[in-house]
C-alpha atoms as a printed R data frame, in Angstrom:
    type eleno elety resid chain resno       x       y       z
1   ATOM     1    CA   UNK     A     1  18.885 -12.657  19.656
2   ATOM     2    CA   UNK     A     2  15.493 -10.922  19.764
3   ATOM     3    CA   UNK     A     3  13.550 -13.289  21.614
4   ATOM     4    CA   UNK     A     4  10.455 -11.149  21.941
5   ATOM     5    CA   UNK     A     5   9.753 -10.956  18.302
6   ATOM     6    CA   UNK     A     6   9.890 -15.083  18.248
7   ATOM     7    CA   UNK     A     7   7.349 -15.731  20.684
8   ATOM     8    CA   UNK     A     8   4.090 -17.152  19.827
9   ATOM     9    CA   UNK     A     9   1.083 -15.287  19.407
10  ATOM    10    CA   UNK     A    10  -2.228 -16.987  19.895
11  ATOM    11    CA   UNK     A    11  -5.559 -15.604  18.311
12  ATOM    12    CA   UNK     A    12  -8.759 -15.518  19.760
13  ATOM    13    CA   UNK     A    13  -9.976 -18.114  17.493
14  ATOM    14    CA   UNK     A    14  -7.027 -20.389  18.975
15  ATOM    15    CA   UNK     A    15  -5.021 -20.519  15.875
16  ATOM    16    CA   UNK     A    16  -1.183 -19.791  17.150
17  ATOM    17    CA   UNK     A    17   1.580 -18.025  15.081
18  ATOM    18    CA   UNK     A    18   4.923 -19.251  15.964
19  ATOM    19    CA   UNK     A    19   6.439 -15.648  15.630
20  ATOM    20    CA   UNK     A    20   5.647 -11.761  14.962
21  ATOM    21    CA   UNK     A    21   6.068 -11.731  11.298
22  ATOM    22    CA   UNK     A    22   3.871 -11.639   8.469
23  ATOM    23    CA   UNK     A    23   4.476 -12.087   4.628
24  ATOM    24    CA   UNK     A    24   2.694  -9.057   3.319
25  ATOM    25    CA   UNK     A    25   0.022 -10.424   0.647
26  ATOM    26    CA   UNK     A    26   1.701  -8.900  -1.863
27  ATOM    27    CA   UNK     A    27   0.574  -8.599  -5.980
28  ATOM    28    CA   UNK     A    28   3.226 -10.802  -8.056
29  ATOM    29    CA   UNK     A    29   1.253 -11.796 -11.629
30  ATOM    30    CA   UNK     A    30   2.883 -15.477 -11.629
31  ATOM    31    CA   UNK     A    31   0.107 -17.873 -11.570
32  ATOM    32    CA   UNK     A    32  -1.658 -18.877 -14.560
33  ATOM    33    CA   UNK     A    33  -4.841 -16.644 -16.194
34  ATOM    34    CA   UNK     A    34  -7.651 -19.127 -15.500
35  ATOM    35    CA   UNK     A    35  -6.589 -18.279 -11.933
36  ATOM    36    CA   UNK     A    36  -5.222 -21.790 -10.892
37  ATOM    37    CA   UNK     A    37  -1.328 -21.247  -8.707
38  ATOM    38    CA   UNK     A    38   1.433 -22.064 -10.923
39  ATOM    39    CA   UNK     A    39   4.795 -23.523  -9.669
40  ATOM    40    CA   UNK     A    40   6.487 -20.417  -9.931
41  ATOM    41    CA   UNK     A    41   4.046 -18.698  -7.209
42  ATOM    42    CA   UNK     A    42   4.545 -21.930  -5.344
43  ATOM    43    CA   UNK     A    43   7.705 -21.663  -5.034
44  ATOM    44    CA   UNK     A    44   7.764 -17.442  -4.209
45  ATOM    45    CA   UNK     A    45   5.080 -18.319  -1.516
46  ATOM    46    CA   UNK     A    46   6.297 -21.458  -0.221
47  ATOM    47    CA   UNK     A    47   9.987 -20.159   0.050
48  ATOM    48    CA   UNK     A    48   8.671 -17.316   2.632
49  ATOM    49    CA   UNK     A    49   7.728 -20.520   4.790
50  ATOM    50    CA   UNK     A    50  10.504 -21.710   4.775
51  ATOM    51    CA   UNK     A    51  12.463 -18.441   6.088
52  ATOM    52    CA   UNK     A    52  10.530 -18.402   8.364
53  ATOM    53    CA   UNK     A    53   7.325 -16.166   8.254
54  ATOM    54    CA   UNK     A    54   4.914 -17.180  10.871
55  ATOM    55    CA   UNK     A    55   1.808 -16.058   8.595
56  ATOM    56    CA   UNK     A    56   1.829 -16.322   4.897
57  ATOM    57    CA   UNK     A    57  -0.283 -14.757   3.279
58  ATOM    58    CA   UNK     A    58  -1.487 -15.131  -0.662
59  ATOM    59    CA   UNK     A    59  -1.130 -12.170  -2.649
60  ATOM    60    CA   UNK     A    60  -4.853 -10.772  -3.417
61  ATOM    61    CA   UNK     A    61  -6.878 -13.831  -4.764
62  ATOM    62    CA   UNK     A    62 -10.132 -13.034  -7.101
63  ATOM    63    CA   UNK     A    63 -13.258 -14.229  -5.543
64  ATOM    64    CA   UNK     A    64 -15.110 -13.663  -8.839
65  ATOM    65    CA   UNK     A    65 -13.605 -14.034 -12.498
66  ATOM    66    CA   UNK     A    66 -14.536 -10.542 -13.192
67  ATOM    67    CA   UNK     A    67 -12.853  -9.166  -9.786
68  ATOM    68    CA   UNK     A    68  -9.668  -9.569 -11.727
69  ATOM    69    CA   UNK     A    69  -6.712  -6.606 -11.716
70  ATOM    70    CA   UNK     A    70  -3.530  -7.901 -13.299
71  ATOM    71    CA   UNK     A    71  -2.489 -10.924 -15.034
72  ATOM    72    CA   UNK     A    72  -1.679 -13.559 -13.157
73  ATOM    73    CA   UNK     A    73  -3.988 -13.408 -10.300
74  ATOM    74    CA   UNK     A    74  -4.155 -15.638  -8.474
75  ATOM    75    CA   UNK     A    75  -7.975 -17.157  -8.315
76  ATOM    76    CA   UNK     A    76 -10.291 -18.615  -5.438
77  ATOM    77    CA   UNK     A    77 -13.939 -18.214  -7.293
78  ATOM    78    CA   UNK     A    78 -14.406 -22.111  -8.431
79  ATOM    79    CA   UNK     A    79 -13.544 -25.060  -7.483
80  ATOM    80    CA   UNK     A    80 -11.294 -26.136  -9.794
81  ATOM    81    CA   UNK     A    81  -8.496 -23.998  -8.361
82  ATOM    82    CA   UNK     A    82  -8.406 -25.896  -5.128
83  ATOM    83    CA   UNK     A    83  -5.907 -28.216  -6.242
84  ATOM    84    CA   UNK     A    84  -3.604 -25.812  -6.650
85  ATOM    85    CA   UNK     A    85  -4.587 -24.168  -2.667
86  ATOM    86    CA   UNK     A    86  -4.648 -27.353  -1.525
87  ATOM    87    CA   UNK     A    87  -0.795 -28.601  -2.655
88  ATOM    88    CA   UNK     A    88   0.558 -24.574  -1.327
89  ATOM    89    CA   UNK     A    89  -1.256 -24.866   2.661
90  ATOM    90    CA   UNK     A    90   0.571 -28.368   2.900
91  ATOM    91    CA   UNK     A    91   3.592 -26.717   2.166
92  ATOM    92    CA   UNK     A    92   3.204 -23.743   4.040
93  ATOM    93    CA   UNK     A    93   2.188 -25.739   7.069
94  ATOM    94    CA   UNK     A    94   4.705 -28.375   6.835
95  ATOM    95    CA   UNK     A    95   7.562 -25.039   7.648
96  ATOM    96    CA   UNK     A    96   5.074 -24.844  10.628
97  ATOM    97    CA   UNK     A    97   3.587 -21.499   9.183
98  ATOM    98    CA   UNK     A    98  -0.548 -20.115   9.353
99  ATOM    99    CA   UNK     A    99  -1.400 -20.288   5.633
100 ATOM   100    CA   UNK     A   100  -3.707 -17.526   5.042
101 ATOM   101    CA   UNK     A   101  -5.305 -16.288   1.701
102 ATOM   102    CA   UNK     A   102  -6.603 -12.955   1.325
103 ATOM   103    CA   UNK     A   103  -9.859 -12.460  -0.568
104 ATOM   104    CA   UNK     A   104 -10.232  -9.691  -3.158
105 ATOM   105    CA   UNK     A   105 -12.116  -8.299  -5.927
106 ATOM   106    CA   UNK     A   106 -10.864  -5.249  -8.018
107 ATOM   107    CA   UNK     A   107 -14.336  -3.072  -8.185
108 ATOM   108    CA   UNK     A   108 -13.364   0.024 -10.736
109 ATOM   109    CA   UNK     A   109 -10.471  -1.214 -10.850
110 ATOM   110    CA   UNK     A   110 -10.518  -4.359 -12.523
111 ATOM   111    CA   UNK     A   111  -8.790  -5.094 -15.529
112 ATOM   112    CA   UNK     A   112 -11.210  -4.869 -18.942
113 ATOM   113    CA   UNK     A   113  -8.953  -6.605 -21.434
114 ATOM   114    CA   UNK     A   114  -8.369  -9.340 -18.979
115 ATOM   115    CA   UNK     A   115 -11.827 -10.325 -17.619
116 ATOM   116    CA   UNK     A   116 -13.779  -9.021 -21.026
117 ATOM   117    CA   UNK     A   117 -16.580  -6.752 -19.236
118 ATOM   118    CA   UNK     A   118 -16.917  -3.460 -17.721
119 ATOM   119    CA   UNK     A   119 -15.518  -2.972 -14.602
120 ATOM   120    CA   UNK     A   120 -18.074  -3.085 -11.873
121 ATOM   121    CA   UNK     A   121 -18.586  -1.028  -8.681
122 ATOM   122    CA   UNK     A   122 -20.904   0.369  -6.092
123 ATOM   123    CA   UNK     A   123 -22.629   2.933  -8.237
124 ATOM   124    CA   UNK     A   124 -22.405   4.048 -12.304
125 ATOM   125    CA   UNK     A   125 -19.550   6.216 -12.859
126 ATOM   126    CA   UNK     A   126 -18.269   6.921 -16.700
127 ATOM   127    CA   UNK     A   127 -14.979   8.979 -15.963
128 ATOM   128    CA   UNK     A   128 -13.907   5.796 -14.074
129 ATOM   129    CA   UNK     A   129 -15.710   3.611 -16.931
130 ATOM   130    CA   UNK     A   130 -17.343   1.620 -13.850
131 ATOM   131    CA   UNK     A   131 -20.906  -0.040 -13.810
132 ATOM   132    CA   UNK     A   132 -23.260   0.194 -10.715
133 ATOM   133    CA   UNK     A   133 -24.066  -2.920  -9.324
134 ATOM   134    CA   UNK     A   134 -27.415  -3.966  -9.249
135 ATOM   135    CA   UNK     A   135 -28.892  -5.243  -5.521
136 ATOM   136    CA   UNK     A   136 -28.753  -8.612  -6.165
137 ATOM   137    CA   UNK     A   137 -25.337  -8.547  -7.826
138 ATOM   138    CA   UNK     A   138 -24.070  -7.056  -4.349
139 ATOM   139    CA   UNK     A   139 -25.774  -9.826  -2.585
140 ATOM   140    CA   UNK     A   140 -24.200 -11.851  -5.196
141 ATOM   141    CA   UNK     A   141 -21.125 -10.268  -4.437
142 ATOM   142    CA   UNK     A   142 -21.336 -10.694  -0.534
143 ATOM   143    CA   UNK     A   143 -22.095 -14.365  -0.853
144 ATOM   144    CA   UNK     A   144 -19.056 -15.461  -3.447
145 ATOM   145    CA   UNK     A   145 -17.044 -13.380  -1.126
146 ATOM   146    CA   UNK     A   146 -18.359 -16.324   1.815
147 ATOM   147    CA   UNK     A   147 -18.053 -19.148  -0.621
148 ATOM   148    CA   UNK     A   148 -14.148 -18.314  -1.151
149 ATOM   149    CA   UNK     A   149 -13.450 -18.515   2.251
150 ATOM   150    CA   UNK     A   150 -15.463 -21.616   2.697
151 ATOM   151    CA   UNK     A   151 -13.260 -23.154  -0.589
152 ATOM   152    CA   UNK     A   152 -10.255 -21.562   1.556
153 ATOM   153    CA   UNK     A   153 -10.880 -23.646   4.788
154 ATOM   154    CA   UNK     A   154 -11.966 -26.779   2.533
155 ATOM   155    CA   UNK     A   155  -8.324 -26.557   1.078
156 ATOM   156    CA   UNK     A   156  -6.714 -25.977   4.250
157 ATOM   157    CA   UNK     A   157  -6.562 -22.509   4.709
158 ATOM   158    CA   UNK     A   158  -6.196 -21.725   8.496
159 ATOM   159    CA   UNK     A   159  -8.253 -18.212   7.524
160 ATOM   160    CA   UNK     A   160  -8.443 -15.804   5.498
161 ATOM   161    CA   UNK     A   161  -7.760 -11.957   5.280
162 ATOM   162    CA   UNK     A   162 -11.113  -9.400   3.500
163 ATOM   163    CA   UNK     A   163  -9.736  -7.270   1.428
164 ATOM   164    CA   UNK     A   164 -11.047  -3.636   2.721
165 ATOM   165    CA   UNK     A   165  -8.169  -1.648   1.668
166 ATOM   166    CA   UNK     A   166  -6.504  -0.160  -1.448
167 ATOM   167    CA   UNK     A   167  -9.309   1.129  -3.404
168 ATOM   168    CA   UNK     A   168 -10.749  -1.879  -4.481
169 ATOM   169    CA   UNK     A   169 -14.159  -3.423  -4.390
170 ATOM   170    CA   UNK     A   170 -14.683  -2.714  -0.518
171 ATOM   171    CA   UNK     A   171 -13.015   0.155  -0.358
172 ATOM   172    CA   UNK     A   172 -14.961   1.944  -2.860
173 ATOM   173    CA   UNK     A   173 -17.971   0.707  -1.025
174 ATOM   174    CA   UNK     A   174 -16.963   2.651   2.061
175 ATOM   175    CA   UNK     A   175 -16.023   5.706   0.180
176 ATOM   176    CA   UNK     A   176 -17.715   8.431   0.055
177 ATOM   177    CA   UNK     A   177 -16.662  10.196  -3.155
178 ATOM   178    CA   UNK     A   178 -17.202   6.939  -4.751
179 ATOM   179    CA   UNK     A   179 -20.163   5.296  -3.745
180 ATOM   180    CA   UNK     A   180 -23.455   6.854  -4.716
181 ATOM   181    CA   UNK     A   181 -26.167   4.593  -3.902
182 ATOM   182    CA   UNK     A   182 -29.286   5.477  -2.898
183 ATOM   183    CA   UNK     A   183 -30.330   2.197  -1.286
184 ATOM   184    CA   UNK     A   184 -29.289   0.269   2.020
185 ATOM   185    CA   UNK     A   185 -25.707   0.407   0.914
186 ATOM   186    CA   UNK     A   186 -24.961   4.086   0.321
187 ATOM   187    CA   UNK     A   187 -25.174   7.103   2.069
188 ATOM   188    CA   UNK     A   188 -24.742   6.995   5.745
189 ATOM   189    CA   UNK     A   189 -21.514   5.249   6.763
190 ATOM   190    CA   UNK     A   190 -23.419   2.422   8.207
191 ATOM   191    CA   UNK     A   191 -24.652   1.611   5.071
192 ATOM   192    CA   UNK     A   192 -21.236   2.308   2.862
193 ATOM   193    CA   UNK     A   193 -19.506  -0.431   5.244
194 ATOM   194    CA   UNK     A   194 -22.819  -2.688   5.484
195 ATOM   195    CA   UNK     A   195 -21.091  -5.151   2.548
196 ATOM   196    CA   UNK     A   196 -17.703  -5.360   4.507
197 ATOM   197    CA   UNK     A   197 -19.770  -6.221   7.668
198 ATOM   198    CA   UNK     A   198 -22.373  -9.041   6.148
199 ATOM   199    CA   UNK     A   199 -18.971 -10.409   4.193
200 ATOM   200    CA   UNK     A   200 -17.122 -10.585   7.826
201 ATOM   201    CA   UNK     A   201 -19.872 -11.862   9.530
202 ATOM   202    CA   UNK     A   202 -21.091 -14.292   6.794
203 ATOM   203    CA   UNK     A   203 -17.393 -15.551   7.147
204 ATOM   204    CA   UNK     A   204 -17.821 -16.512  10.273
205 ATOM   205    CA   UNK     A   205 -20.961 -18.188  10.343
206 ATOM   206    CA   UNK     A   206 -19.897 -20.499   7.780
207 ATOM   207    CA   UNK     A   207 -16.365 -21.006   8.417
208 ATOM   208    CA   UNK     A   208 -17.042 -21.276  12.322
209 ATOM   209    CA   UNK     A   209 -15.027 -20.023  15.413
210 ATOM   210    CA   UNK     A   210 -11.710 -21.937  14.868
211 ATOM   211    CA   UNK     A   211 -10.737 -19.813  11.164
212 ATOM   212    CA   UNK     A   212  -8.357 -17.268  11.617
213 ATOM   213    CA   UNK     A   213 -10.512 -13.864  10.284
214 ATOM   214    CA   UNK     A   214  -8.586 -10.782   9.564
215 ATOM   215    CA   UNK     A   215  -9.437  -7.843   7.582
216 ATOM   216    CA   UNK     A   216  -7.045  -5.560   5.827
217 ATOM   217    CA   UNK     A   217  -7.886  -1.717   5.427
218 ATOM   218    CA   UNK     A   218  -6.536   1.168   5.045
219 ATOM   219    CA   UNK     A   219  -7.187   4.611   6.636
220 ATOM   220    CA   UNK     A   220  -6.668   6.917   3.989
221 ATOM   221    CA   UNK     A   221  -5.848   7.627  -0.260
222 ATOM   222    CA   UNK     A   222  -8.550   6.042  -2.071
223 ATOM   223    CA   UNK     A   223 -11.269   8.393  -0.447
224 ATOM   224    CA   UNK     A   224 -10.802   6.912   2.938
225 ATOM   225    CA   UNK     A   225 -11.352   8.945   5.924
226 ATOM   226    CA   UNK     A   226  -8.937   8.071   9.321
227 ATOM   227    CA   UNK     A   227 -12.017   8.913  11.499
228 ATOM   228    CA   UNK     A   228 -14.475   6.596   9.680
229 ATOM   229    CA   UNK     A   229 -11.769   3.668   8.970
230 ATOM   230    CA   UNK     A   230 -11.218   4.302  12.992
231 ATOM   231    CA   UNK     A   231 -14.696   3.496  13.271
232 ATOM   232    CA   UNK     A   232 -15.086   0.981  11.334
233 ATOM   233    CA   UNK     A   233 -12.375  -0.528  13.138
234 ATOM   234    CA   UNK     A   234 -13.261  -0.378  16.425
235 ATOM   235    CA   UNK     A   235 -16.674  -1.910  15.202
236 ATOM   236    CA   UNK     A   236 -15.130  -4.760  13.581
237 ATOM   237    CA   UNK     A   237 -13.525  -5.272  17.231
238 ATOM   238    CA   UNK     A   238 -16.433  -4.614  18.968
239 ATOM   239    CA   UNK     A   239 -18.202  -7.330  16.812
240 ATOM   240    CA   UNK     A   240 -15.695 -10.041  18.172
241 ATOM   241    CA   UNK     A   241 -15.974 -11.554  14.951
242 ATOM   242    CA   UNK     A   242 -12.378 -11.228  13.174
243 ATOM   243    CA   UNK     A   243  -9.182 -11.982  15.240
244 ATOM   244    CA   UNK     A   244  -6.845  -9.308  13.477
245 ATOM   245    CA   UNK     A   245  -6.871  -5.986  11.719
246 ATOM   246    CA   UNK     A   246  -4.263  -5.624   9.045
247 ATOM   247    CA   UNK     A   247  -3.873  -1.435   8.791
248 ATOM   248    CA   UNK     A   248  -2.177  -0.797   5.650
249 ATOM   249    CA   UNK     A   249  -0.444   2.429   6.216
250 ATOM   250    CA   UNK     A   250   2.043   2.590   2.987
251 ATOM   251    CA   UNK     A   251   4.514   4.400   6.271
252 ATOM   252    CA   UNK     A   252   4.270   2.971   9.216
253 ATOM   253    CA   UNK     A   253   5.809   6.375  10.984
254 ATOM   254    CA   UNK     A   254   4.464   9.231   8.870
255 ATOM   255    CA   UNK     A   255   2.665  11.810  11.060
256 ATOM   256    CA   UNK     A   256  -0.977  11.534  11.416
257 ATOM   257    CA   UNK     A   257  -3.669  13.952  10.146
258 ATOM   258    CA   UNK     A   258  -5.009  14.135  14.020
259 ATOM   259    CA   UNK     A   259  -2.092  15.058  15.872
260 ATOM   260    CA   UNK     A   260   1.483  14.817  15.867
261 ATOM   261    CA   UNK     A   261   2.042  11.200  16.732
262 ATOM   262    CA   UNK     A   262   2.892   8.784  14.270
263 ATOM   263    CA   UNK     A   263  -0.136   7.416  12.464
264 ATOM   264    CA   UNK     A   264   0.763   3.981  13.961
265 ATOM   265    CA   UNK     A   265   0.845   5.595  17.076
266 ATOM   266    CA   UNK     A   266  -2.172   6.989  16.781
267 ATOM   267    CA   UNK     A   267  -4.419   4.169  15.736
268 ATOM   268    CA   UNK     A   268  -2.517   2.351  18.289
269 ATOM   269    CA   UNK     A   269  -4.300   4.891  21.214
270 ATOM   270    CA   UNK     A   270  -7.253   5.542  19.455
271 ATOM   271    CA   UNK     A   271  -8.519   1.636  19.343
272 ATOM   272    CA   UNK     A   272  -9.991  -0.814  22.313
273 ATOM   273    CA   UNK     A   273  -8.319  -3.598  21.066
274 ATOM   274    CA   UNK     A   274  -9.876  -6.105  23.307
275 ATOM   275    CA   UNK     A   275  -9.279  -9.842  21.644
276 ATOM   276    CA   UNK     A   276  -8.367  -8.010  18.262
277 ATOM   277    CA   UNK     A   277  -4.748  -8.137  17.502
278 ATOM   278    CA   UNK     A   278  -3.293  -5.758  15.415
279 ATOM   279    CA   UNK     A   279  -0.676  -5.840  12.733
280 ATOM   280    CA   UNK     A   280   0.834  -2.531  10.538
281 ATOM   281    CA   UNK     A   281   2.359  -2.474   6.807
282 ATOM   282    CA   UNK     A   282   4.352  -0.025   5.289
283 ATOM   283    CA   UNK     A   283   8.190   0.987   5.145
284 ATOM   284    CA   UNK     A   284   9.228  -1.895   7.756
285 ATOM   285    CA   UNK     A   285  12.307  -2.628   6.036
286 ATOM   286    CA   UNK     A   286  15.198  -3.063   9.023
287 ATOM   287    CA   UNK     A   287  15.277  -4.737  12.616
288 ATOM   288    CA   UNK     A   288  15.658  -1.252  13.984
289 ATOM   289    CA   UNK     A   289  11.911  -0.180  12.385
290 ATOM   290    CA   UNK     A   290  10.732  -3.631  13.560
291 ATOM   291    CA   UNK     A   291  11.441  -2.988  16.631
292 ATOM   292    CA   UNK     A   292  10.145   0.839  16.700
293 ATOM   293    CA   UNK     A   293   6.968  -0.922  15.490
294 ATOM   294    CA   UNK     A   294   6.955  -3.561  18.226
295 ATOM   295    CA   UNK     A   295   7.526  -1.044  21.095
296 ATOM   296    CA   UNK     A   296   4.596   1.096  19.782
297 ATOM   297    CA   UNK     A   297   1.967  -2.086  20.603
298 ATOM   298    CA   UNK     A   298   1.674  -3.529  17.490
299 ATOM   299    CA   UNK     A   299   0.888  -7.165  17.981
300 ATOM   300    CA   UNK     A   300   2.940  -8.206  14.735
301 ATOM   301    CA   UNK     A   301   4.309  -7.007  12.268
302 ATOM   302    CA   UNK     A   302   3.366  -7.048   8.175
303 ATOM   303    CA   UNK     A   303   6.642  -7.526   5.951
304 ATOM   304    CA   UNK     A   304   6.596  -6.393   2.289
305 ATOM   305    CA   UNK     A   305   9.318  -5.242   0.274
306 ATOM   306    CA   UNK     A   306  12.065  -6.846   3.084
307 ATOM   307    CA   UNK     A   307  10.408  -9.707   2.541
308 ATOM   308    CA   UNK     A   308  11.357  -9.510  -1.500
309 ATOM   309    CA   UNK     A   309  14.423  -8.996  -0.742
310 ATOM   310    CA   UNK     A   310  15.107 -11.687   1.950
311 ATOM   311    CA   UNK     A   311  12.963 -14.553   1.937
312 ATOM   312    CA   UNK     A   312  14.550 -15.339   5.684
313 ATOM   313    CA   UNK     A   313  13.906 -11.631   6.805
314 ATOM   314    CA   UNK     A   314  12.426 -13.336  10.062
315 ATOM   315    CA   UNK     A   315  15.338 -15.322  11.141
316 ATOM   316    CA   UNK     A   316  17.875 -12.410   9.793
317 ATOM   317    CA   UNK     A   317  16.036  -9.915  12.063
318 ATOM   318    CA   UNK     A   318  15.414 -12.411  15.136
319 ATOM   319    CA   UNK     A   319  19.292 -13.206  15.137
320 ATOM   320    CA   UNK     A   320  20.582  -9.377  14.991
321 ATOM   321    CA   UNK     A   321  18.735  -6.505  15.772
322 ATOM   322    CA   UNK     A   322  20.695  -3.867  14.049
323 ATOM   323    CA   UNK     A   323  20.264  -5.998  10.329
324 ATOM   324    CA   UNK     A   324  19.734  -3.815   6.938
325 ATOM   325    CA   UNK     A   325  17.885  -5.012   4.026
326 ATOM   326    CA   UNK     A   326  20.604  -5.196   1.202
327 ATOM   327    CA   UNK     A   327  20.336  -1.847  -0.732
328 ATOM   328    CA   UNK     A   328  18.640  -1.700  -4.433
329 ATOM   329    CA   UNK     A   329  19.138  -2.059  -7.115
330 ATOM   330    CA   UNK     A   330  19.869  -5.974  -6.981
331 ATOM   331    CA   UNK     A   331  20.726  -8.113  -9.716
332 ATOM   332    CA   UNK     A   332  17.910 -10.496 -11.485
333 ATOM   333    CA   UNK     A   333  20.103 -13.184 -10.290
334 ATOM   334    CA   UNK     A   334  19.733 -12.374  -6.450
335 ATOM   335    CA   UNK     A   335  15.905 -12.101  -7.244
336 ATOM   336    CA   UNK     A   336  15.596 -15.104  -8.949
337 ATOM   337    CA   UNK     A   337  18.118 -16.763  -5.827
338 ATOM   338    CA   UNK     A   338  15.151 -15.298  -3.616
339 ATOM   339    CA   UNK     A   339  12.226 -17.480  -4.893
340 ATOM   340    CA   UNK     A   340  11.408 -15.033  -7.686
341 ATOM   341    CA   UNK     A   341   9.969 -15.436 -11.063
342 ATOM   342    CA   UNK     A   342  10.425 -13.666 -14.100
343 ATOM   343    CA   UNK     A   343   6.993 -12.147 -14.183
344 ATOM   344    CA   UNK     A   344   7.448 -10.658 -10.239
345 ATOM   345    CA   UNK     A   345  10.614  -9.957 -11.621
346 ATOM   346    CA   UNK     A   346   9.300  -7.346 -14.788
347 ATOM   347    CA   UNK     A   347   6.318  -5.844 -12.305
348 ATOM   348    CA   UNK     A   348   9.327  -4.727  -9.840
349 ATOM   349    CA   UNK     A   349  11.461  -3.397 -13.072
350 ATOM   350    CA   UNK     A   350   8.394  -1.553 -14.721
351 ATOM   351    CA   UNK     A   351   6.989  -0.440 -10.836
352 ATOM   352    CA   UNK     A   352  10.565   0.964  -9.471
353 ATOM   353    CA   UNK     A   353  13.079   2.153 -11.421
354 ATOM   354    CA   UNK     A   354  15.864   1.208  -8.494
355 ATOM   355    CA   UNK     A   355  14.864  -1.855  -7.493
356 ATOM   356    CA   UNK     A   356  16.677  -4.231 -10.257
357 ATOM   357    CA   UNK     A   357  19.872  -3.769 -11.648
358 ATOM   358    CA   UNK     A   358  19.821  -3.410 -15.332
């Protein structure tokens, strides 16, 4: 047995994971289209609990209507969806589990035909068919981002994760290439990152020092640039405002840019981590790499695509070391024996090729 990856892990907000393992908040279209959870994302979510993740996390939930990417998102934006929040934390909880839901809004690339407007984004761009934001609709922006995670802790929630990574809303913010504003939030890199540092901060104020605040980015695609997302992060630290950075790194052990350490490795060096833990995604799919992660000084670890395929991937890892995700393609059945749903299902068919038997 593993016993360091199923000890405890207490946050500086005093929140305590029982182990190191965290559902990736991963996109899965099965919850109805006025936003509100359905059963069948219940039951995907709720089943993660129950093998044993010590955080689970939402997939990426809309904080306004027009923030929407894919069908079936999942929705935070108005109250009426806090029934549905409400009825997945108890479950979560009761498998003695953080419930956290991660906040999101598509920018660019939000989905026309489902929210009926233009997509919307830091600055006018017609080859991406994107609106600029006016000032007050970023303010606007800023403050439904706060009023999500206030709806979040009203349900339950024991925090919440900002969304900086993946080319969405923030993301394009911080970019560069992206963002060309001329006022207080473009330009400089101060001023690309000031939304993701008002949202963070705003957060906190409201939600108070007890919420578990985390904030996902990701250091490069998307127009990101390692050195600036290294800044940014060891702001956010400095700041002692969030209690864990999320780095999505799509491979945990691909070489960095910098050097030739592992970018893991690298970020892992190149922060002050003070309070902040830390916690890694991509291509952690086997005890071995879980361990590799571990032993690099990762705090916990972020579980995706093992976590699809083994909804106990926690207690399967804890109990042997050596174990192996079951190879791909699997059968609809086995998917559907795992806690998914048909639509989660049809995104993994039409997304990978290999990943369900036909």
């Amino acid at each position: 047995m593993n016993n360091n990856l199923n000890t405890p892990i207490t946050f500086a907000c005093g929140k305590t994971m029982k182990n190191r393992f965290m559902l990736s908040p991963l996109t899965n279209k099965q919850s109805h289209e006025d936003g509100s959870l359905s059963d069948i994302e219940f039951n995907w979510l709720t089943k993660r609990a129950e093998g044993q993740f010590g955080l689970v996390m939402t997939c990426a939930t809309s904080v306004q209507a027009n923030g929407k990417c894919w069908s079936g998102q999942l929705g935070i934006y108005d109250d009426k969806h806090l029934p549905g929040h409400q009825r997945l934390v108890q479950k979560i909880q009761a498998y003695g589990s953080l419930a956290v839901t991660q906040l999101h809004h598509g920018g660019m690339r939000s989905d026309e035909a489902l929210t009926g407007e233009k997509p919307v984004g830091p600055s006018d761009n017609e080859a991406k068919n994107m609106r600029g934001l006016s000032l007050a609709e970023v303010e606007k922006l800023r403050d439904d981002f706060i009023a999500a995670a206030v709806r979040a802790q009203k349900a339950g929630y024991d925090g919440v994760e900002v969304h900086g990574a993946h080319g969405y809303m923030l993301t394009q913010f911080i970019s560069k290439k992206i963002n060309q504003r001329t006022d207080q939030y473009g330009g400089s890199l101060e001023n690309r990152s000031r939304l993701l540092f008002e949202i963070v901060q705003g957060i906190r104020e409201a939600c108070g020092k007890a919420f578990l605040l985390g904030v996902r980015l990701s250091p490069e695609r998307f127009g990101m640039e390692l050195q600036e997302i290294k800044t940014i992060s060891q702001q956010l630290i400095d700041s002692e405002l969030v209690d864990f950075l999320d780095l999505s790194l799509w491979d945990v052990f691909k070489p960095s840019e910098v050097n030739d350490q592992s970018l893991m490795t690298y970020l892992v060096e190149a922060l002050d981590r003070k309070a902040v833990k830390l916690t890694v995604a991509g291509k952690v799919r086997n005890g071995k790499a879980v361990q590799s992660v571990m032993d690099a000084g990762i705090d916990f670890v972020t579980i995706g695509t093992a976590a699809i395929l083994h909804h106990d991937f926690p207690v399967k890892v804890i109990n042997d070391p050596d174990f192996q995700t079951i190879q791909t393609p699997v059968t609809v059945e086995y998917l559907q024996n795992e806690g998914l749903g048909q639509p989660l299902i049809e995104y993994l068919q039409d997304r990978w090729t290999d990943f369900v038997a036909s």
